[in-house]
Each structure stands twice: as structure tokens, then as C-alpha cells.
C-alpha positions, 0 to 999 in steps of 0.5 A: 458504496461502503468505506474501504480501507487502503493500508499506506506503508510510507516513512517520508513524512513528506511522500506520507503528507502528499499521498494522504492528501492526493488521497482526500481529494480523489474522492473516493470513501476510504480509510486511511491507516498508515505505517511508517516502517515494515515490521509497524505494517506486518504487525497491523496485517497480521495483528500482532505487536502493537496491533495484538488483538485486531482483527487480521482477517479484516485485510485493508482494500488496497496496500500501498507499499514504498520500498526502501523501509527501516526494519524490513524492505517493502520487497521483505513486506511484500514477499511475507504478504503473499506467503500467508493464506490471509493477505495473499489476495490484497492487492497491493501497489508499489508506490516508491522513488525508485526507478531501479529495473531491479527493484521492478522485477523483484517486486513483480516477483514477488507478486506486486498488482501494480508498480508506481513510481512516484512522481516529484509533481504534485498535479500528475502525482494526485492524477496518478493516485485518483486514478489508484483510487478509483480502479483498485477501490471502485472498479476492480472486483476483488476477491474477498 
């Protein structure tokens, strides 16, 4: 199975170590790009910025996407994804702290694949994360 590349939008250093690290050991072939903010993560989708000459039609596997970012809110990130015709398809995956009911329903407004909360237990946080891994980057049958 080729490499695919999963999209981390995460400014906690600590939540970005643990993820990043659930990841390797869930054994599945990817890429990792992280982010740290929302404009850093709307201009690696749409290449522009710092990110001015990549390739935009080449949309990551998988977009994990926390919340409560500086300069534009996951919710913001999200809602500019599916406005455009070329990462309107990418699944995406809310991994935040919040366990708010708002932000829930707004995500899946918005047009979130899926909702995780993150989890302060590193073992069920790395079971949850393999279990992302291998549905969104092995099982599900996107559409390209």
C-alpha cells in the first residue's frame, strides 16, 4: 500500500508529540505534515503563503484538525475546507479537548467526517489514533 499523507493541525506542542507519536506506532505508511495554527494549515491546503508553489491539487489522506487554533478556529479551517471544490471530499477528523455539545454540532455542521475527543491516557489515546489510522487511511474508499 502506497504512502499517504495525514494533514496534523495542532498548536500543543505536547498534544502535536503525543499524536505524532501514536501515529509511528500505529503502523500504517504515511506522511506526516503538521501545522501549528489555522492560517499555517489554509495556506499548506490551498498553497499559498509560505506554502506558495505547492501543489493544492495534491489534498493530504486525512486532516486532523484541533479546535481551538490562533489566527483562525479549527470551526473557521473546516468551514473554508468545504467551500472549495478541491478539499471539499478530504476527510477530516476533529481531534480537540473539547467535550463542549456546541462545538460537536457545529463541527458536524460544518461537515466533520468524524469527532474525537482526545484522550489524557496515552494507551487509549494511541488505540483510538491506530484505529483512525487504519479506517481513514487503509479501509475507507475515498474519493479522489
Amino acid at each position: 500500500m502506497s504512502e499517504k499523507t495525514v494533514l496534523l493541525v495542532e498548536d500543543n506542542p505536547d498534544d502535536e508529540a503525543l499524536t505524532l507519536n501514536a501515529f509511528e506506532k500505529s503502523g500504517v505508511a504515511h506522511a506526516m505534515v503538521v501545522v501549528r495554527d489555522g492560517a499555517e494549515a489554509l495556506d499548506y491546503l490551498f498553497g499559498t503563503g509560505s506554502y506558495a508553489g505547492r501543489d493544492a491539487t495534491a489534498v493530504p489522506n486525512l486532516i486532523l484538525l484541533d479546535l481551538k487554533l490562533p489566527k483562525y478556529s479549527g470551526l473557521e479551517v473546516l468551514e473554508r475546507v468545504r467551500a472549495d471544490a478541491r478539499t471539499r471530499l478530504a476527510p477530516v477528523v476533529v481531534l480537540s479537548s473539547s467535550d463542549e455539545p456546541d462545538d460537536q454540532v457545529e463541527s458536524y455542521r460544518l461537515g466533520v467526517n468524524s469527532y474525537v475527543r482526545k484522550s489524557i491516557d496515552f494507551d487509549r489515546f494511541a488505540r483510538g489514533i491506530r484505529m483512525l489510522a487504519e479506517y481513514w487511511l487503509e479501509l475507507n474508499q475515498g474519493v479522489r
